[in-house]
C-alpha positions as CSV (number, residue, x, y, z in Angstrom):
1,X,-5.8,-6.8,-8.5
2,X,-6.8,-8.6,-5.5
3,X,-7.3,-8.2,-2.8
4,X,-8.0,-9.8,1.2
5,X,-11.1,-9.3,2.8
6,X,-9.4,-6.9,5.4
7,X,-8.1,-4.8,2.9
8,X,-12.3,-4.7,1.4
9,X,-12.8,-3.8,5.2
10,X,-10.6,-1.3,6.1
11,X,-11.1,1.1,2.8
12,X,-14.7,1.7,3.9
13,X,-12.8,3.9,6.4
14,X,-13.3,8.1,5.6
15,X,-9.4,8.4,6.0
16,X,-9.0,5.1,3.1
17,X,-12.1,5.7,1.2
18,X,-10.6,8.1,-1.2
19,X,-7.4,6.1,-2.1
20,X,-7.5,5.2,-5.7
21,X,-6.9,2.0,-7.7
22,X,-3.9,3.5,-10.0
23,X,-2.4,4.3,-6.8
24,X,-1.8,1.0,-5.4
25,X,-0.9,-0.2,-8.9
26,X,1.3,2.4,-9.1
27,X,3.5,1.9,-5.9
28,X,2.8,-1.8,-6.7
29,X,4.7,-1.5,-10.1
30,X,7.0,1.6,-9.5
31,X,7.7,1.6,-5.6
32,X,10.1,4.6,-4.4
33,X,10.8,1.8,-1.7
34,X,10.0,-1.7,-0.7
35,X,10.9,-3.7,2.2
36,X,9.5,-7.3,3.2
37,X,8.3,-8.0,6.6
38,X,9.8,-10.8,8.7
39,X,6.3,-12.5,8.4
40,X,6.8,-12.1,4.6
41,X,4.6,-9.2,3.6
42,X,5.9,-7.0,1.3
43,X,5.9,-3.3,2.1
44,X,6.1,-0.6,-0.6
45,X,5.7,3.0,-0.6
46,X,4.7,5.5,-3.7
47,X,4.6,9.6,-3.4
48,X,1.5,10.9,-4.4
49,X,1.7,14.5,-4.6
50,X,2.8,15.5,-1.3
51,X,2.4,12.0,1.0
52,X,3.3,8.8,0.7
53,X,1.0,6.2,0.3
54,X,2.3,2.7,1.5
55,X,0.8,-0.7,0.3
56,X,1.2,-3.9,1.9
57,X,1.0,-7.1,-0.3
58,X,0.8,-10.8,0.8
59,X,3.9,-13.2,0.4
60,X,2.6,-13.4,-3.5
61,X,3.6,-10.0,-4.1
62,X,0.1,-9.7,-5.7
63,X,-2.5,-9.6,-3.4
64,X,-3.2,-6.0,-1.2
65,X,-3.4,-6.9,2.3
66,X,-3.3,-2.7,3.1
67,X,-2.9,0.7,1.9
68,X,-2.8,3.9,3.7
69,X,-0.8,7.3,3.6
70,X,1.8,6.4,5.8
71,X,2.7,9.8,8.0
72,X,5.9,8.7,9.6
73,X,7.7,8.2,5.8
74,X,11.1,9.6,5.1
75,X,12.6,8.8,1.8
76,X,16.4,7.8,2.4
């Protein structure tokens, strides 16, 4: 995968730290949900035991810009 420099960043954080590779793939490859930003990014959102961890990808739909578990998630 890669990945931007904020993304290299921002997992240093305690709360991002412990988010793992085969996640991202995961939601990157087999997303409950994706949506696409009006600048372009694409969002997309996998359940990982009980939360939802959402990935944001550049306009290539390759490169993680973000990943978090994203609180506010309901599944439609």
């Amino acid at each position: 995968m890669k990945y931007t420099q904020y993304f290299l960043y921002t997992r240093q954080r305690p709360d991002r730290s412990g988010i793992k590779d085969e996640w991202i793939e995961l939601a990157i490859v087999s997303p409950c949900k994706t949506a696409v930003q009006t600048d372009g990014r694409i969002r997309k959102w996998v359940k990982i035991e009980d939360r939802y961890l959402r990935v944001v990808l550049l306009e290539d739909g390759k490169t993680v810009h973000n990943a978090f578990f994203d609180r506010n998630f309901k599944e439609d």
